[in-house]
N, CA and C atoms as an extended XYZ file, in Angstrom:
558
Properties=species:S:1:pos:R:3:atomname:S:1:resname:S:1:resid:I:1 pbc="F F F"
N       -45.350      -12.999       38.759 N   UNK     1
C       -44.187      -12.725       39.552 CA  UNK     1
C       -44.468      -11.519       40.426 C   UNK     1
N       -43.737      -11.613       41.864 N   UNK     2
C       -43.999      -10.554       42.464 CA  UNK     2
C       -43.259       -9.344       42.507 C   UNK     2
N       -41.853       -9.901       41.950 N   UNK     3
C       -40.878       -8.324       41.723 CA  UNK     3
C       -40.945       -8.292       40.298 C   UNK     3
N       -41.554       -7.278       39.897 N   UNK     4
C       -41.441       -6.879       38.351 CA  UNK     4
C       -39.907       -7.201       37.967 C   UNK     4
N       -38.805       -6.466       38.633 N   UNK     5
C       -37.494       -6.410       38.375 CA  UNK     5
C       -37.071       -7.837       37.748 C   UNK     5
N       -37.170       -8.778       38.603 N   UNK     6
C       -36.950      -10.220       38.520 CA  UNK     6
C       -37.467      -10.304       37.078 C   UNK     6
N       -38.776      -10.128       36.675 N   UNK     7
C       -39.299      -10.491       35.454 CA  UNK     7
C       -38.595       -9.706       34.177 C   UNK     7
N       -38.289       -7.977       34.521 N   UNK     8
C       -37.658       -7.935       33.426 CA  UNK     8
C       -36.447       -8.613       33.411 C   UNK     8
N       -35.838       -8.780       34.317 N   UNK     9
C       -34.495       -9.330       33.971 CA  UNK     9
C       -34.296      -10.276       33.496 C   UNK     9
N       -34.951      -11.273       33.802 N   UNK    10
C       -35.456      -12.558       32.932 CA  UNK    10
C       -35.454      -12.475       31.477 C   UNK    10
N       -36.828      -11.746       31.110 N   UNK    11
C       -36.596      -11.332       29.746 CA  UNK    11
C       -35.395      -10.823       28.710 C   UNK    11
N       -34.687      -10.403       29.381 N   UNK    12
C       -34.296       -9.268       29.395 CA  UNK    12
C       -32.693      -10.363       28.947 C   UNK    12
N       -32.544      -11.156       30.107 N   UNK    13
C       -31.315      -12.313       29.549 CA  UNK    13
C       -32.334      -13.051       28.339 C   UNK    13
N       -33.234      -13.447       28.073 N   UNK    14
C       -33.954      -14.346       27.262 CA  UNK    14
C       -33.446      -13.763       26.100 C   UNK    14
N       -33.791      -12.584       25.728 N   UNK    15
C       -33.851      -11.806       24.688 CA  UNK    15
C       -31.803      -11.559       24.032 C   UNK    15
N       -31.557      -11.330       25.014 N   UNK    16
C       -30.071      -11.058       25.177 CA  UNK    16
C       -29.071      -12.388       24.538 C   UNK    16
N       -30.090      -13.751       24.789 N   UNK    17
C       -29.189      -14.947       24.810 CA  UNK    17
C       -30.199      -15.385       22.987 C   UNK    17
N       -31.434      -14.991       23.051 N   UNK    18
C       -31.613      -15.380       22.090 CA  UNK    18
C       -31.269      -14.864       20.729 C   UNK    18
N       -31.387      -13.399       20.565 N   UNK    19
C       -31.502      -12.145       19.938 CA  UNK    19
C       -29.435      -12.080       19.369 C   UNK    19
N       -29.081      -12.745       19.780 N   UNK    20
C       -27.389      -12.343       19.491 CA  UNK    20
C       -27.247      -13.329       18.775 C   UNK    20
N       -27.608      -14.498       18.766 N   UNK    21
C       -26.714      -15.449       17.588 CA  UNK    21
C       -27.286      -14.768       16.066 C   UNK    21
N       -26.429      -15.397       15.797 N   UNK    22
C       -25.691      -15.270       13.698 CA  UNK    22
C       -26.245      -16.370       13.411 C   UNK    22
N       -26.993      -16.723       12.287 N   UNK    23
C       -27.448      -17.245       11.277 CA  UNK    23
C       -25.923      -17.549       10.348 C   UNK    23
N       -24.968      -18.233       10.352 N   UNK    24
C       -23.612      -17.467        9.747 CA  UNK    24
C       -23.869      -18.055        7.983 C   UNK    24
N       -24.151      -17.132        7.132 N   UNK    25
C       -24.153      -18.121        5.701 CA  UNK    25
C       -22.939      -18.616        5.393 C   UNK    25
N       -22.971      -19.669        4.683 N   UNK    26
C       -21.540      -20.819        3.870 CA  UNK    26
C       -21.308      -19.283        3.121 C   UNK    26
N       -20.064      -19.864        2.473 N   UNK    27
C       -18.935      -19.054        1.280 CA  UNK    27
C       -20.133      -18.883        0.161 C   UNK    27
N       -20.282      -17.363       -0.251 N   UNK    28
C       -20.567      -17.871       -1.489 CA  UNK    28
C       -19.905      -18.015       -2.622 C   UNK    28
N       -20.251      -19.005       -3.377 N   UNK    29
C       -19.902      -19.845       -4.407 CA  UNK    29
C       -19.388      -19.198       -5.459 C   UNK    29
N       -20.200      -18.002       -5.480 N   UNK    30
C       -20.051      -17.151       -6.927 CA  UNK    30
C       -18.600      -16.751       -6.721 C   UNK    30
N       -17.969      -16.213       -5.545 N   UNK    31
C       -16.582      -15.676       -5.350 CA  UNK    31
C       -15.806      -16.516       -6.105 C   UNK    31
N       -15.958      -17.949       -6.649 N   UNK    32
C       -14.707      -18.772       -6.586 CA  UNK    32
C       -14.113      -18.467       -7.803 C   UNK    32
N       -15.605      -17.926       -8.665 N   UNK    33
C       -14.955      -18.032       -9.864 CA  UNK    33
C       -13.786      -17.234      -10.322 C   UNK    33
N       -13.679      -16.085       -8.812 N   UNK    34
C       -12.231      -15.419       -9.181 CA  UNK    34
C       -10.892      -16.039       -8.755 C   UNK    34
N       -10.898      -17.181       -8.380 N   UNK    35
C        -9.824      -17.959       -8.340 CA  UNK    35
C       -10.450      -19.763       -8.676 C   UNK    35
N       -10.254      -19.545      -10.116 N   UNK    36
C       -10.836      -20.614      -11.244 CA  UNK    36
C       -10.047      -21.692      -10.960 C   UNK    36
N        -9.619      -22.612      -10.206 N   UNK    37
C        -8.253      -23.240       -9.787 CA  UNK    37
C        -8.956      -24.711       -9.223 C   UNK    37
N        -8.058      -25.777       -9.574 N   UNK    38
C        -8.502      -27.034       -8.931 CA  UNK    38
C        -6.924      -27.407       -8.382 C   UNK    38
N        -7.100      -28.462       -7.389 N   UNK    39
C        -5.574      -29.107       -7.269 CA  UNK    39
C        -4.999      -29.586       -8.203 C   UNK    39
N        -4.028      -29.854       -8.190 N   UNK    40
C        -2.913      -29.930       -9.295 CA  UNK    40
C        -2.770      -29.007      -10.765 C   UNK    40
N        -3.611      -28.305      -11.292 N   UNK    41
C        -3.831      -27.338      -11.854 CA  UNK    41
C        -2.385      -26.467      -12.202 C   UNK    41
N        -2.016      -25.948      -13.009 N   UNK    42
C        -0.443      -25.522      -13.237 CA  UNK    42
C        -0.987      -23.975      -14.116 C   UNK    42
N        -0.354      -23.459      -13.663 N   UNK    43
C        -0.494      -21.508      -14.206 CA  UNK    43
C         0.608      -21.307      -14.383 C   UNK    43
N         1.153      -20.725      -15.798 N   UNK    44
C         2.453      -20.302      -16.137 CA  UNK    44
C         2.358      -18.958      -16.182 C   UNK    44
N         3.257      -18.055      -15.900 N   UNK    45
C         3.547      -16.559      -16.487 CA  UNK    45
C         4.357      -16.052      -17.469 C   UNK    45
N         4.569      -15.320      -18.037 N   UNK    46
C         5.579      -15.177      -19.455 CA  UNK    46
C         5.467      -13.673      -18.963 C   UNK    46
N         7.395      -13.085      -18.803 N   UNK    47
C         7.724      -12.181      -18.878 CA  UNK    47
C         7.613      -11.518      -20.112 C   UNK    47
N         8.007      -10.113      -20.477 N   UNK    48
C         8.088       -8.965      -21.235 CA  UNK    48
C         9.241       -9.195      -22.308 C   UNK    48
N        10.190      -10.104      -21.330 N   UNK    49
C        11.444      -10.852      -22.152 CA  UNK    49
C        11.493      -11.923      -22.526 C   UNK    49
N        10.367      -13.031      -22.292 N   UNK    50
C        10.232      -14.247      -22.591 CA  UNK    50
C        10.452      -15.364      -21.629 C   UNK    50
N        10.373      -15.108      -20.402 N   UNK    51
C        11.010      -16.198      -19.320 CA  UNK    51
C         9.909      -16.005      -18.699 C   UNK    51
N         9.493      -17.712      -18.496 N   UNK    52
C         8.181      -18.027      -17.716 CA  UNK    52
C         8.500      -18.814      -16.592 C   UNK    52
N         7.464      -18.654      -16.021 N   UNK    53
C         7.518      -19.451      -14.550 CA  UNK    53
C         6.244      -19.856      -14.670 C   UNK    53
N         6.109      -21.264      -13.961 N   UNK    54
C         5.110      -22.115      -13.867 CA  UNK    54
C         4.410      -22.557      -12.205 C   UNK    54
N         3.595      -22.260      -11.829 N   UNK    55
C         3.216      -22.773      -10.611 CA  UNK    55
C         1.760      -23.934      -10.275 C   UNK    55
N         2.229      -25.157       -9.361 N   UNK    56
C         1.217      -25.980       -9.702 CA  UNK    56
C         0.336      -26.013       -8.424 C   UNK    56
N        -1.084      -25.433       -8.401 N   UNK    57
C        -1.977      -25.898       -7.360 CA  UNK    57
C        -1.675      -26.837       -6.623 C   UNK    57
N        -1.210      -26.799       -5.587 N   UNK    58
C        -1.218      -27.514       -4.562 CA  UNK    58
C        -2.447      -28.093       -3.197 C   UNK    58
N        -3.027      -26.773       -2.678 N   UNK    59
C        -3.913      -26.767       -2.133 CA  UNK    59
C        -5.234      -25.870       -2.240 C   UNK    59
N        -6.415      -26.508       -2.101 N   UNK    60
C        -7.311      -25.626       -2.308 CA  UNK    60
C        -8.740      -25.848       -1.255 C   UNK    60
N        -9.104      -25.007       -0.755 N   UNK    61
C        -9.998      -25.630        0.634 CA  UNK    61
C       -11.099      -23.946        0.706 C   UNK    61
N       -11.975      -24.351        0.710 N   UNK    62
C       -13.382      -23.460        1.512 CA  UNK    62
C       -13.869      -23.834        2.591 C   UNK    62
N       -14.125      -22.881        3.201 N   UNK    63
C       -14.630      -23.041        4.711 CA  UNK    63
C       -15.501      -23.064        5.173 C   UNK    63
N       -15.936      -23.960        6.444 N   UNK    64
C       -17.752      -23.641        6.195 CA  UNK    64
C       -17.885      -22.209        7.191 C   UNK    64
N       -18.909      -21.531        7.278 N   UNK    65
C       -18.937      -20.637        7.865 CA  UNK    65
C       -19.079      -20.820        9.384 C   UNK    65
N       -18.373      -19.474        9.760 N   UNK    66
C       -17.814      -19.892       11.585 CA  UNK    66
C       -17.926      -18.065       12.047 C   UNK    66
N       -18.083      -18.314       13.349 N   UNK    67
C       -18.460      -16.611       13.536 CA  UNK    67
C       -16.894      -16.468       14.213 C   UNK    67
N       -16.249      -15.364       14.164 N   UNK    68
C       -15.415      -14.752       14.784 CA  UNK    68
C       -15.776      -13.474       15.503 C   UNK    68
N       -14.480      -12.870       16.036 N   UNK    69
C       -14.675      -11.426       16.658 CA  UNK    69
C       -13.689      -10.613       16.509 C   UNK    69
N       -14.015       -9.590       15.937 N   UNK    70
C       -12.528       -8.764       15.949 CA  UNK    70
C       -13.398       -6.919       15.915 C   UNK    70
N       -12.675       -6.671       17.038 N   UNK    71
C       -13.107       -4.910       17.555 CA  UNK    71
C       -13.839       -5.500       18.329 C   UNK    71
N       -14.240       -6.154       19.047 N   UNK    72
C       -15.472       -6.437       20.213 CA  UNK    72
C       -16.716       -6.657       19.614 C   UNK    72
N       -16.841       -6.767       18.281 N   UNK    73
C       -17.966       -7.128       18.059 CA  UNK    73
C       -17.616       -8.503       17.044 C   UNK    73
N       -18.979       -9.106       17.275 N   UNK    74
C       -18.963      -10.322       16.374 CA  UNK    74
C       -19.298      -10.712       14.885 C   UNK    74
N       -18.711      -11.739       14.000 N   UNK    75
C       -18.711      -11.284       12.878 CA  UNK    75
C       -19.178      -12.414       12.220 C   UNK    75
N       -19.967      -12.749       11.086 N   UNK    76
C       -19.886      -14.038       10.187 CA  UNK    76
C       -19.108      -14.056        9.454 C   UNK    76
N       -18.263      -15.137        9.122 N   UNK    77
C       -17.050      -15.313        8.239 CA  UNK    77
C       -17.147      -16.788        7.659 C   UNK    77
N       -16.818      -16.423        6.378 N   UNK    78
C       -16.366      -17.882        6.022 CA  UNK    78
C       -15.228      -17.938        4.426 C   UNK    78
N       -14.227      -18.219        4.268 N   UNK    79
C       -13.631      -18.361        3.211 CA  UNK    79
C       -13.455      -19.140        2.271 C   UNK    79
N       -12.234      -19.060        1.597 N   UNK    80
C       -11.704      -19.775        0.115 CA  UNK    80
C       -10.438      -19.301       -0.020 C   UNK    80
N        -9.382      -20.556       -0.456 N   UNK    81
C        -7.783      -19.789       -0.387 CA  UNK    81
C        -7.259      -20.983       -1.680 C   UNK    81
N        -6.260      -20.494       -2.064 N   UNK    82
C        -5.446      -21.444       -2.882 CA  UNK    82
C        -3.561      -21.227       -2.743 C   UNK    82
N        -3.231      -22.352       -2.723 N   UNK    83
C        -1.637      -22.236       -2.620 CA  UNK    83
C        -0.970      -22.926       -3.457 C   UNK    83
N        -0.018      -22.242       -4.030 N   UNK    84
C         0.673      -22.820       -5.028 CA  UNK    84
C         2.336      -23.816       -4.324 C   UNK    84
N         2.903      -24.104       -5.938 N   UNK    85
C         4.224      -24.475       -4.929 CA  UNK    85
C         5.028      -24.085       -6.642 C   UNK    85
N         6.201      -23.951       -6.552 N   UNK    86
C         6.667      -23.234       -7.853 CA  UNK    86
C         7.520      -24.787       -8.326 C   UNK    86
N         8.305      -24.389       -9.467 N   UNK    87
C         8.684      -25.715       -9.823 CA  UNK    87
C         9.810      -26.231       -9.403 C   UNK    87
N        10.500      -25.896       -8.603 N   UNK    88
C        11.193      -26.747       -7.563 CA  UNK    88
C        10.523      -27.241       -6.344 C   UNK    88
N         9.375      -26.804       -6.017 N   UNK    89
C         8.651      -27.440       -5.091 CA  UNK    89
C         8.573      -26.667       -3.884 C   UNK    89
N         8.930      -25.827       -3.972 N   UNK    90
C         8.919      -24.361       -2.887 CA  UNK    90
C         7.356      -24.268       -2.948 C   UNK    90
N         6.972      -24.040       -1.691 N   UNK    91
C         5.721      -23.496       -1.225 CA  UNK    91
C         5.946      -22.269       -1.620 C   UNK    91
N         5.203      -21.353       -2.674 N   UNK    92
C         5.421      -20.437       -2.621 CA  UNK    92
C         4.444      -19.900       -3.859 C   UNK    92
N         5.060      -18.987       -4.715 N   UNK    93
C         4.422      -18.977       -5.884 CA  UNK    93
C         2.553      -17.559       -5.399 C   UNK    93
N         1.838      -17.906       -6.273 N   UNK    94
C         1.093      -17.235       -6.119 CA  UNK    94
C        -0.243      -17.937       -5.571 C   UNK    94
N        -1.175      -16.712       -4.755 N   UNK    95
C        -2.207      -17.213       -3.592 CA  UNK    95
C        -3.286      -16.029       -3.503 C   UNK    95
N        -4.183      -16.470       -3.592 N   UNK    96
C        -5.449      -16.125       -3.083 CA  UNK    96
C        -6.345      -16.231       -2.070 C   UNK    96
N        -6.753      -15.433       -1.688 N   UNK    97
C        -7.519      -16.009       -0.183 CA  UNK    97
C        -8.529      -14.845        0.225 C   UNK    97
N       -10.258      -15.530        0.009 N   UNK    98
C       -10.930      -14.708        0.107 CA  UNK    98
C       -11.855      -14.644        1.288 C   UNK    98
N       -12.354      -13.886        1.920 N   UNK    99
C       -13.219      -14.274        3.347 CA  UNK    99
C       -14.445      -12.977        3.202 C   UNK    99
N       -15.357      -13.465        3.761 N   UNK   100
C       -16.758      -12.541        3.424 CA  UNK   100
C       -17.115      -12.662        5.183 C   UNK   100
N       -17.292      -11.276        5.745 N   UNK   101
C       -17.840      -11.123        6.843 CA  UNK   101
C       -17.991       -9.729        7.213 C   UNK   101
N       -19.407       -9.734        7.866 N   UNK   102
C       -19.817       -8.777        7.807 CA  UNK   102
C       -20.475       -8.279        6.575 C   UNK   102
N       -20.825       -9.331        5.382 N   UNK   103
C       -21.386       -8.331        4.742 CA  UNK   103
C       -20.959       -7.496        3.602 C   UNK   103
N       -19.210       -7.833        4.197 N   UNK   104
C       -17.898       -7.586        3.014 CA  UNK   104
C       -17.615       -8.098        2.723 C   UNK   104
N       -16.266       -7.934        1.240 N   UNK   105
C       -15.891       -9.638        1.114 CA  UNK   105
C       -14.364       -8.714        1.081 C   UNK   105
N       -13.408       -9.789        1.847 N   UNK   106
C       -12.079       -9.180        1.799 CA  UNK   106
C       -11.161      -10.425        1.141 C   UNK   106
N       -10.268       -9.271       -0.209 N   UNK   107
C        -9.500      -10.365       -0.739 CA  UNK   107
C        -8.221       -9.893       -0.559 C   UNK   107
N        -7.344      -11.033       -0.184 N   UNK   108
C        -5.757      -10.864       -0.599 CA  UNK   108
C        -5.322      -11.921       -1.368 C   UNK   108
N        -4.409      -11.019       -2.186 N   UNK   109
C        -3.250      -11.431       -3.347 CA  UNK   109
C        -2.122      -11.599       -2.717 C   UNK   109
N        -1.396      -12.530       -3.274 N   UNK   110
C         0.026      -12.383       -3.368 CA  UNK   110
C         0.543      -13.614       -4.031 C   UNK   110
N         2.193      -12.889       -4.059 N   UNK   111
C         2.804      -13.637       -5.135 CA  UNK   111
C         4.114      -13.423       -4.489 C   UNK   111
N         4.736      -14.678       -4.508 N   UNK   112
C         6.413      -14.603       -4.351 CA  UNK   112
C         7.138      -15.741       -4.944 C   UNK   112
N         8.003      -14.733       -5.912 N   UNK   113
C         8.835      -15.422       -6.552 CA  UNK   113
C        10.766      -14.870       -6.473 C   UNK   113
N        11.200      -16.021       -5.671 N   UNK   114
C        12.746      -15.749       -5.667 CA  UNK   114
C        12.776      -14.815       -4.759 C   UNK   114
N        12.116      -15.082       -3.839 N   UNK   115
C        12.307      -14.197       -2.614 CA  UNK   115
C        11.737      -13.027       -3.124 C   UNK   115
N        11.456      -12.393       -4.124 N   UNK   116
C        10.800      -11.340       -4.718 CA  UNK   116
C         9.333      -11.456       -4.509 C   UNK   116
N         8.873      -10.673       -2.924 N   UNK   117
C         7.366      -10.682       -2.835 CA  UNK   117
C         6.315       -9.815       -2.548 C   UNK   117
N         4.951       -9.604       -2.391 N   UNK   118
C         4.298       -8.674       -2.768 CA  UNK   118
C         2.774       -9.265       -2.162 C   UNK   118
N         2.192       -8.520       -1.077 N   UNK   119
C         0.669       -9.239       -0.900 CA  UNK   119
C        -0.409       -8.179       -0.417 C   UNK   119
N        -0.947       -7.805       -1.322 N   UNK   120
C        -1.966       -7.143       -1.050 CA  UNK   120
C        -3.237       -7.377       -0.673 C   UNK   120
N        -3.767       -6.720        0.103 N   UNK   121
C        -5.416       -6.363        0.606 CA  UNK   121
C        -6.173       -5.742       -0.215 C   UNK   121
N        -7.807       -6.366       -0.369 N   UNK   122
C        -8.848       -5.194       -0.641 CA  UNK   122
C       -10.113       -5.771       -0.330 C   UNK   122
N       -10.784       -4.770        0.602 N   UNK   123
C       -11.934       -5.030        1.092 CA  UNK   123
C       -13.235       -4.299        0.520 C   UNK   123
N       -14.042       -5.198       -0.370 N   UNK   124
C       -15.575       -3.925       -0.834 CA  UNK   124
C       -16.368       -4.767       -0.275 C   UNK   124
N       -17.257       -4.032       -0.347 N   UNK   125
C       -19.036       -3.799        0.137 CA  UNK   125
C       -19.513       -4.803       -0.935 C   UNK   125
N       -19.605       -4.423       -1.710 N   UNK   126
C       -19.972       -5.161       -3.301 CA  UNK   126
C       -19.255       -5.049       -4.361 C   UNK   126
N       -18.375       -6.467       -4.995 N   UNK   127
C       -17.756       -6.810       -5.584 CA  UNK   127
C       -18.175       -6.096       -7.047 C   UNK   127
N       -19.237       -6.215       -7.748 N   UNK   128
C       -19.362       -5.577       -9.085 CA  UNK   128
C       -18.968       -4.055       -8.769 C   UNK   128
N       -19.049       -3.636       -7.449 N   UNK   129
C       -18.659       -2.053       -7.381 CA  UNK   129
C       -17.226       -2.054       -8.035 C   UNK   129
N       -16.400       -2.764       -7.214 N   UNK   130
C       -15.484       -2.663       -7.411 CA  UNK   130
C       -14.576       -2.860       -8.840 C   UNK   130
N       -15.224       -3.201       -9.743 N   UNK   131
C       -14.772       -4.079      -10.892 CA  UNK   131
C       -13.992       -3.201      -11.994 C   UNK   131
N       -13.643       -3.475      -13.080 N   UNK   132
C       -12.858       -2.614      -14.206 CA  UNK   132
C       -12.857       -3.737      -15.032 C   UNK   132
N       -12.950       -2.750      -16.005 N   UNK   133
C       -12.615       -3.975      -17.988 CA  UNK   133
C       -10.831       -3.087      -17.961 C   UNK   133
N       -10.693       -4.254      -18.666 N   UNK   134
C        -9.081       -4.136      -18.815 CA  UNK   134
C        -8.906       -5.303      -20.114 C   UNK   134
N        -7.646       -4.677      -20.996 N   UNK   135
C        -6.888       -4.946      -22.014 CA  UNK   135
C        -5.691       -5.100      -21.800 C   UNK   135
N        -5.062       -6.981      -21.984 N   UNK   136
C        -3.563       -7.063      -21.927 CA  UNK   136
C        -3.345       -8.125      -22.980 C   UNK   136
N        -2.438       -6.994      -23.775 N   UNK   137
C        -1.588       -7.946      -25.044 CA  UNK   137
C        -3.046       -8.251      -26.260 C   UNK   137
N        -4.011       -7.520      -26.428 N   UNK   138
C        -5.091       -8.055      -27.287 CA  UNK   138
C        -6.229       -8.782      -26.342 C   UNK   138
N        -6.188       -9.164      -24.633 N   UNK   139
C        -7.068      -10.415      -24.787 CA  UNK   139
C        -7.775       -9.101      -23.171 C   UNK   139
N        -9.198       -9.088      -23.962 N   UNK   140
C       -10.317       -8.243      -23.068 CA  UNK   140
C       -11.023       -8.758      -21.890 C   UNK   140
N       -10.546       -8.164      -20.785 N   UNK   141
C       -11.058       -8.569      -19.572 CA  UNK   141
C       -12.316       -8.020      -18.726 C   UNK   141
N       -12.967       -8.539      -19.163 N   UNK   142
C       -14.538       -7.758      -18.582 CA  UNK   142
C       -14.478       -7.680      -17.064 C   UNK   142
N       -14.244       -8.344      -15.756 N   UNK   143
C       -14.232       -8.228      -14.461 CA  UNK   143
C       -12.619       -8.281      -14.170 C   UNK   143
N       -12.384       -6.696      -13.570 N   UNK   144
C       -11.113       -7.298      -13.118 CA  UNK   144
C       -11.105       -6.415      -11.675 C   UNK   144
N       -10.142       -6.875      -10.922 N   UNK   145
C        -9.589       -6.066      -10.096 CA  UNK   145
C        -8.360       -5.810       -9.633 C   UNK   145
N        -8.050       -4.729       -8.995 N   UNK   146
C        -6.404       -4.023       -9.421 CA  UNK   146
C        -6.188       -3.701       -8.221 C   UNK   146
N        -4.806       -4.477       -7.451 N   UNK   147
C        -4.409       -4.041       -6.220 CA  UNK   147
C        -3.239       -3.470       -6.454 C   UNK   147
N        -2.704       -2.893       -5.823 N   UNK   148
C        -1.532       -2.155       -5.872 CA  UNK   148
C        -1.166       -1.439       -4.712 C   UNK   148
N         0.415       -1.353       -4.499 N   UNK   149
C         0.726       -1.017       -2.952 CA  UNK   149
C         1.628        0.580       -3.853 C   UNK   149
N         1.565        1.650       -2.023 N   UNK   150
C         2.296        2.658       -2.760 CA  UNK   150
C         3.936        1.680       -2.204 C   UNK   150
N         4.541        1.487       -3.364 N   UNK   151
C         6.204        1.877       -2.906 CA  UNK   151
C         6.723        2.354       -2.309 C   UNK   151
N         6.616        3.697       -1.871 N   UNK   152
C         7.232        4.301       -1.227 CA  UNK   152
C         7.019        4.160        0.287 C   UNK   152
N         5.909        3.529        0.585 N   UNK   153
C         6.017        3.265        1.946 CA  UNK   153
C         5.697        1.544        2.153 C   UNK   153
N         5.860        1.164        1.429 N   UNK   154
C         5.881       -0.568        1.363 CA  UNK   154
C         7.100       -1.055        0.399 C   UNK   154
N         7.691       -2.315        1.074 N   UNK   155
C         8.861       -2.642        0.589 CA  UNK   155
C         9.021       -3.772        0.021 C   UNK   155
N         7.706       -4.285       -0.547 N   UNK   156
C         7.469       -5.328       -1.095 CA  UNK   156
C         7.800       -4.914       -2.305 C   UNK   156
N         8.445       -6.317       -3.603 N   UNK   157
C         9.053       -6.220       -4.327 CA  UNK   157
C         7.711       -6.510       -5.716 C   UNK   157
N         6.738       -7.438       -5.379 N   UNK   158
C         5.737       -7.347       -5.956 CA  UNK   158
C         4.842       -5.981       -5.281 C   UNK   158
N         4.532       -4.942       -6.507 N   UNK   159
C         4.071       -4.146       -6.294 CA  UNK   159
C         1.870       -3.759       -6.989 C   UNK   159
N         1.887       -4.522       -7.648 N   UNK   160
C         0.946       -4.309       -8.536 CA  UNK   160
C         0.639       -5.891       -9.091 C   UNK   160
N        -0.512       -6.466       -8.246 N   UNK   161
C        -1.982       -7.300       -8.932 CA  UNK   161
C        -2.975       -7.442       -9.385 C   UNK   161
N        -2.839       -8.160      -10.470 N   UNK   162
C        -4.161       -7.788      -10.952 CA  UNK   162
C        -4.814       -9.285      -11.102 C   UNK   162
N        -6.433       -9.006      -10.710 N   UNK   163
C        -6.868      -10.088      -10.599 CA  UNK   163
C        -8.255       -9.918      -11.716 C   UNK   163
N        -8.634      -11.157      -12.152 N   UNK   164
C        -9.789      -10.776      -13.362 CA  UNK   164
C       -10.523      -12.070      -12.659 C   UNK   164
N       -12.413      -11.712      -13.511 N   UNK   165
C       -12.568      -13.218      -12.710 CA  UNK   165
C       -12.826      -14.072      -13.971 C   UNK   165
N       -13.071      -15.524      -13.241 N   UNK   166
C       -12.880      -16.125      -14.661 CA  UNK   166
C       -11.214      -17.080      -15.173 C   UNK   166
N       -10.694      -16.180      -14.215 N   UNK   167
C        -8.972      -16.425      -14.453 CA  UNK   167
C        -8.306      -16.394      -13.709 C   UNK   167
N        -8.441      -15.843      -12.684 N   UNK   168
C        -7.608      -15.786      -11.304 CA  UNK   168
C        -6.542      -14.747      -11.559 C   UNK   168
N        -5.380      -14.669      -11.307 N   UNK   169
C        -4.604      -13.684      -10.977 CA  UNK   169
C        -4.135      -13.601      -12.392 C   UNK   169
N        -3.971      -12.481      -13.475 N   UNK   170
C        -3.815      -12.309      -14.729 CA  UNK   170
C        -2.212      -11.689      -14.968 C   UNK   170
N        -2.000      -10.589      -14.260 N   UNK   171
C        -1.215      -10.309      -14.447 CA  UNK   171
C         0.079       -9.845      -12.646 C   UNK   171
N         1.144       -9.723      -12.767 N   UNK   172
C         1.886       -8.983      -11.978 CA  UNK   172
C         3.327       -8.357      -12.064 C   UNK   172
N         3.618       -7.569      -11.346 N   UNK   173
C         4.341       -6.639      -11.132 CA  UNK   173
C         5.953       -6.776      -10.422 C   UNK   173
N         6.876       -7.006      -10.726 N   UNK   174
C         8.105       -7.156      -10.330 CA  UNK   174
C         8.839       -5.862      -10.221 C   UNK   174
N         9.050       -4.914       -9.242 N   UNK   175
C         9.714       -3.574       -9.232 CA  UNK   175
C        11.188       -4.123       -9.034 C   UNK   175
N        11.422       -4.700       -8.736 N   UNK   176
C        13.166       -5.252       -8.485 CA  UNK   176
C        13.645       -5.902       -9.671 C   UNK   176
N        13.313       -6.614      -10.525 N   UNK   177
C        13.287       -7.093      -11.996 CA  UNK   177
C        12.775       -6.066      -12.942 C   UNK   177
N        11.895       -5.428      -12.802 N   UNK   178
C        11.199       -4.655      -14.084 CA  UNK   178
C        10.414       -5.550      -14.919 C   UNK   178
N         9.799       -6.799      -14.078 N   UNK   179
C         9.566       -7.393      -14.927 CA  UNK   179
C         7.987       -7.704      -14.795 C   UNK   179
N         7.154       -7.396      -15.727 N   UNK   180
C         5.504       -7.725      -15.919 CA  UNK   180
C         5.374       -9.029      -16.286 C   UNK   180
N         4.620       -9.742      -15.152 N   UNK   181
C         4.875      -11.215      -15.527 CA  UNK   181
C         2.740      -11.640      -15.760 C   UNK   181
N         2.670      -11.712      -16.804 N   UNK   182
C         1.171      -11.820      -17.728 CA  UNK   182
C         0.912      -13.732      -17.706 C   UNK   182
N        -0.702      -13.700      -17.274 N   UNK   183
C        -1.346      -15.330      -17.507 CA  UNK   183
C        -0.820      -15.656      -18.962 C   UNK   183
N         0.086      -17.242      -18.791 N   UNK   184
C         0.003      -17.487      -20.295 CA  UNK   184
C        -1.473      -17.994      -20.868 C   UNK   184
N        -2.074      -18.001      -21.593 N   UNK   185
C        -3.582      -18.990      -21.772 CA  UNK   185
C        -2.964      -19.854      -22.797 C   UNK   185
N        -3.976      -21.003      -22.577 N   UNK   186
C        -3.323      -22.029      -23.422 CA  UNK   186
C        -4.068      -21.855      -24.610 C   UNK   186
């Protein structure tokens, strides 16, 4: 070539067009086991006072991986979610929904029952970082994790989730009831 310029620029898009795509990896697999759940699948809770609520898997779907963008830069993403429906058939009830991008994996909880609701965020680097053993009612939870909103500046009525893996959402928090609503196991 006779203008150098021309040639770097060439390169220069070559590199630019080649050098930017994402490789994007699928979901990994290992996440699911924190929401242990198939369709139709039914999870009861048992209050502190004895009144349970039952919710039955409704939907459950993983995603294949897809790049997004959020802040101007681009991201690999791909998820896993589950939705319940309570026993009148209300979409509602309790949900999980996990997405890994960037490298992170970001999970939200939530739970609503009787208009009484609550959905928290938490984003780590690495999931075993994040982890805790926990004890409820006698039965030992080797992986768990613990979301919780402050009250005082959130007005959600579910205040406190806890998620273990292995089991999916174990226990939660009713500040408008007072009521700790715990996985029944069968």
């Amino acid at each position: 070539m006779k203008n150098p310029f021309v040639f770097f620029a060439i390169c220069s898009l070559f590199l630019i067009i080649t050098g930017c795509k994402y490789n994007c990896p699928g979901f990994d697999e290992k996440l699911l086991s924190w929401m242990p759940y198939e369709e139709n699948d039914t999870i009861t809770y048992i209050s502190q006072q004895n009144d349970t609520i039952t919710f039955q898997i409704n939907k459950y779907s993983v995603s294949n991986s897809y790049e997004t963008t959020r802040k101007n830069r681009d991201y690999c993403a791909s998820d896993a979610s589950f939705y319940t429906i309570d026993n009148e058939g209300k979409v509602c009830g309790v949900g999980t929904w996990i997405s890994m991008d960037n490298n992170k994996t970001n999970i939200n909880v939530s739970v609503n029952i009787n208009n009484n609701k609550g959905e928290i965020d938490k984003t780590v680097k690495n999931i075993t970082d994040a982890v805790e053993t926990l004890s409820i009612n006698g039965k030992q939870y080797d992986e768990v994790l613990i979301f919780e909103q402050d009250t005082i500046k959130q007005d959600d009525e579910i205040w406190k989730i806890i998620l273990a893996n292995n089991y999916g959402i174990i226990q939660f928090y009713d500040r408008v009831t007072g009521y700790i609503w715990t996985l029944q196991h069968d």
